[in-house]
N, C-alpha and C positions, 0 to 999 in steps of 0.2 A: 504494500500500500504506500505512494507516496505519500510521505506531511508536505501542509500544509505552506504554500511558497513562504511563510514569515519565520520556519523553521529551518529551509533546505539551507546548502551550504552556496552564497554565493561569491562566483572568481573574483576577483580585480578584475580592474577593465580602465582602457583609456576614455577621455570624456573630449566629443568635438567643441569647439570653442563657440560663442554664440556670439557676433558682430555687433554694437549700438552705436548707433549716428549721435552723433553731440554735436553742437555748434563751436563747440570749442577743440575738436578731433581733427586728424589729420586723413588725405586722401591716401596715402602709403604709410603701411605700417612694420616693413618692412626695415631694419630687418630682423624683427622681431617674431611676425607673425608674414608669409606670403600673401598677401590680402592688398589687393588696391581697389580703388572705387572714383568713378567720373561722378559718384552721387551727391548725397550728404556723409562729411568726414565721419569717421569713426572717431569717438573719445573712447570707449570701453570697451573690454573683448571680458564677456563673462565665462567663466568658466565650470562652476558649478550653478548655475541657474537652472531654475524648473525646468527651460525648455532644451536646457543644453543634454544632448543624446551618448548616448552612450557608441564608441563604435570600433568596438573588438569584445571578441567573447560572445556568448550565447545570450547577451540581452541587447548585441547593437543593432541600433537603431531606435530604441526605446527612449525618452524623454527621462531626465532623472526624476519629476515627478512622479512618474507613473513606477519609476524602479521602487520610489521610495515607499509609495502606497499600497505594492504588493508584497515588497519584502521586507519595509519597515523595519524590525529590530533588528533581522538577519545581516540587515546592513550598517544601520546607524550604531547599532548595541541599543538593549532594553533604555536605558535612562535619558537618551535623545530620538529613541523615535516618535516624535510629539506631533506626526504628520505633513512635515515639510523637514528638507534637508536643512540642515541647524547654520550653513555656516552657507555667506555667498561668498567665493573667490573672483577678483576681477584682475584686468591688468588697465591702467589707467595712461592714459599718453597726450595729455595738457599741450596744445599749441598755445593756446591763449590761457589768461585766467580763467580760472572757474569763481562761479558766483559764489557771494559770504555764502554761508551757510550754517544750519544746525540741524540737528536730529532730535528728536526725544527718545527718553528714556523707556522702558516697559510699560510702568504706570500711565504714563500720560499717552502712548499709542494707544494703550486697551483704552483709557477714558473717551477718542476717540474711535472705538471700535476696529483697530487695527491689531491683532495678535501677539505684536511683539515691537519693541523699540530696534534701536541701531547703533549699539558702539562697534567702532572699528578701526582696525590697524592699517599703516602703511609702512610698506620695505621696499625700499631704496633699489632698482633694477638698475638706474643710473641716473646720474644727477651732471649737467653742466656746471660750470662756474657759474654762481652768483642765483642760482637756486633756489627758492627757498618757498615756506608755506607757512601760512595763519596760524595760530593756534590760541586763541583765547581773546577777551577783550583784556586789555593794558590795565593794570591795579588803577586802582582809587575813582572807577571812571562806574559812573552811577548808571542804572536801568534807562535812566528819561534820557541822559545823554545817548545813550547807543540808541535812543529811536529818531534822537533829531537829527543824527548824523546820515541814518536813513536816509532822514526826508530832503536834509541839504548835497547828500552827494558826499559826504567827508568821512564817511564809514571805516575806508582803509586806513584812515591819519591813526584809531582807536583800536589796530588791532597789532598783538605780539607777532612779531615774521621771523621767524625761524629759518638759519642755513641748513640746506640738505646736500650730504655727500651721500655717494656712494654706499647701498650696506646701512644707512640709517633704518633703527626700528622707530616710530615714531607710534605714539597709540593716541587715540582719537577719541575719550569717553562720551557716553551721551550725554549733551547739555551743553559741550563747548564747540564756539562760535569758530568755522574755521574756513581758511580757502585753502587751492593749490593752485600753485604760480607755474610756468610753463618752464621746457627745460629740465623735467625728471619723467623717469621711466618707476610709476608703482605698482608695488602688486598689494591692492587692496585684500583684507579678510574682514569681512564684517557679517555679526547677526542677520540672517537672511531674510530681508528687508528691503526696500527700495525707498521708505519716509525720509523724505528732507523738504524742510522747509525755506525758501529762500528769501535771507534776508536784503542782499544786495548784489543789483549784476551790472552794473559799469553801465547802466542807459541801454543797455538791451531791451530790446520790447517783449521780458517773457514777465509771466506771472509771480509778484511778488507773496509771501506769506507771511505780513507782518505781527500778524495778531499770534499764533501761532509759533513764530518766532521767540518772540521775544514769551511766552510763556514756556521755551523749552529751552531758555538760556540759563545756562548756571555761570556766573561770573568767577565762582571756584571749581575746576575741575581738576583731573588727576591729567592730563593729557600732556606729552613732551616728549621725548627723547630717549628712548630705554638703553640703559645700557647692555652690551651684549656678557651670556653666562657660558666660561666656558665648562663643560660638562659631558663628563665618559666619553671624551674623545669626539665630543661634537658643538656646536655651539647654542645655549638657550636666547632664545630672540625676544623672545615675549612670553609669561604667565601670566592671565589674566582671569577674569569670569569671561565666558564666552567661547575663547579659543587661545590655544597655546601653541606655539612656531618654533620649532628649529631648524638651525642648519648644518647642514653634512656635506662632506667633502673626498669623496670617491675616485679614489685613483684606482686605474688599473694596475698598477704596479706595485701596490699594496694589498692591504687587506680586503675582502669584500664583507658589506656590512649585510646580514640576514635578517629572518626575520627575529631570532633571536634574542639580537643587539637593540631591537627596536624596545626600549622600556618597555616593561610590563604593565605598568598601571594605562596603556593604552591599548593594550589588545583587546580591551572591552569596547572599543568605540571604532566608529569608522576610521580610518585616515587617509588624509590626501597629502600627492607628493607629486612637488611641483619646479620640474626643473629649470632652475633662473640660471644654467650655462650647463654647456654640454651636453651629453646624453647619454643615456642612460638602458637599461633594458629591464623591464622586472618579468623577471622569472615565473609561471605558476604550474606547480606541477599535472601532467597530461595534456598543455595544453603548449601551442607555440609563442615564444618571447613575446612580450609587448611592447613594441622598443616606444623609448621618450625622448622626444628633442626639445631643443630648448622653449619653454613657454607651453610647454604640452603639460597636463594633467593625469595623474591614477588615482583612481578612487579604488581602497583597501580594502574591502568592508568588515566590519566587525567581527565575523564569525569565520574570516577566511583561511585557510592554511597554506601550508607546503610553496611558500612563494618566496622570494627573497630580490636585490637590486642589486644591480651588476652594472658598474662606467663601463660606457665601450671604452674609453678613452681615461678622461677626468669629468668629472659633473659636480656642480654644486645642486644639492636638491634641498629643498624646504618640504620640513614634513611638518602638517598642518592640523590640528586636532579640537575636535570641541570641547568646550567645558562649561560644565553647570554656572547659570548666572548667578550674579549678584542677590544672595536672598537675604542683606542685612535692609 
């Protein structure tokens, strides 16, 4: 008798990337991603989104919503399958500024009937000279100010701008006021959500969300610069609620990391691993390599076995993980 698909044993699998037109994206995104377009630019390449498919293995072609909804725990582990994949990955590629902006927290989406708030991280894929991004309103600067600055146009004078190199963790909680300035290559991780409210966009004619805004600003938040941990021979990028990041650095001339090596207090959760250089192959047994290139996606799933990652070469990969929110 077969169980139940929220029991079977599901492979790893690579996930296709899903393209979004921004006004602030570029026509070539290359060479990052082989993708050009005469249309409207791309800002985002999502990677774990609802609609992003899966396509290797015995579920491609499938949408990961629908992976999620049949295999749910099999995939996420028991404690995150709450019905939608817990974490969005994106890759972010800013020609121009992006609009201020804020998110809300959990509390304040649910009070408007939206499931879950959005805090989220950004890591550094690369950064020119002179770089940088928002991150908070400037101490001592009161609630009324940040709306007249709004309304007069002086919004950017009130906000903290931060240098970004290379390899920055920068973390983004919900409540603070933030932009990205063009010039870096991120790879976004955030609460799977798409709520943002926008506070200020340079005399663009999109929709502003003032009221909104400013009800989901916190003028204290945790948001800046993490330092990185170095740990069992790999590097910690970010712990947080929501999702935790590392990075690994795989030579072929070395060691090969398994699945093993991969901590144990995560073989209960899905994990994704996401090569930001090189490539890579993940192994699963019976079945043929899944090779990974640069800016490609695998999704682990929770209950998976007999698999492991192999550099063809050298590969840096970020292994990307959920974690229980904030329940103080």
């Amino acid at each position: 008798m077969t169980p139940p698909k929220q029991e079977q044993s599901v492979a790893p699998f690579r996930v296709a990337p899903y393209f979004r037109t921004r006004i602030w994206g570029f026509h070539d995104l290359s060479p990052w991603f082989d993708f050009q377009t005469s249309g409207e630019p791309i800002g985002e390449v999502w990677l774990t989104g609802d609609q992003c498919t899966a396509e290797t293995g015995p579920l491609s072609g499938k949408p990961l919503s629908e992976i999620v909804s049949d295999y749910g725990p099999a995939v996420l582990g028991e404690q995150f399958a709450t019905g939608a994949f817990p974490l969005l990955v994106k890759v972010l590629f800013p020609k121009e500024k992006l609009s201020v902006q804020v998110h809300p927290d959990d509390d304040m989406a649910q009070k408007y009937g939206d499931p879950r708030g959005k805090t989220e991280c950004w890591y550094a894929l690369d950064a020119q000279p002179g770089a940088q991004v928002a991150l908070g309103i400037k101490p001592g600067v009161p609630p009324e100010k940040v709306r007249s600055a709004i309304e007069d146009s002086t919004l950017e004078d009130l906000l903290e701008w931060l240098p970004v190199v290379k390899q920055d963790m920068i973390f983004v909680d919900a409540g603070t006021v933030h932009a990205i300035g063009p010039g870096v290559v991120l790879l976004e991780t955030q609460q799977n959500s798409d709520l943002t409210y926008r506070m200020y966009d340079y005399g663009r004619p999109r929709e502003l969300h003032l009221d909104r805004s400013m009800e989901a600003m916190n003028l204290l938040t945790g948001a800046g610069k993490i330092k990185p941990v170095n740990e069992n021979g790999h590097v910690k990028l970010i712990d947080k609620p929501y999702f935790r990041l590392d990075r690994f650095a795989l030579d072929a001339a070395g060691s090969i990391p398994k699945v093993a090596d991969f901590e144990s207090p995560f073989r209960d959760r899905v994990q994704i691993f996401f090569v930001a250089d090189g490539a890579a192959n993940l192994k699963v047994a019976g079945a043929e390599p899944i090779s990974l290139n640069r800016c490609q996606i695998a999704i682990v799933p929770a209950n998976a076995s007999g698999w492991s990652l192999e550099p063809r070469d050298r590969a840096e990969i970020i292994r990307i993980v959920p974690q229980l929110g904030d329940e103080s």
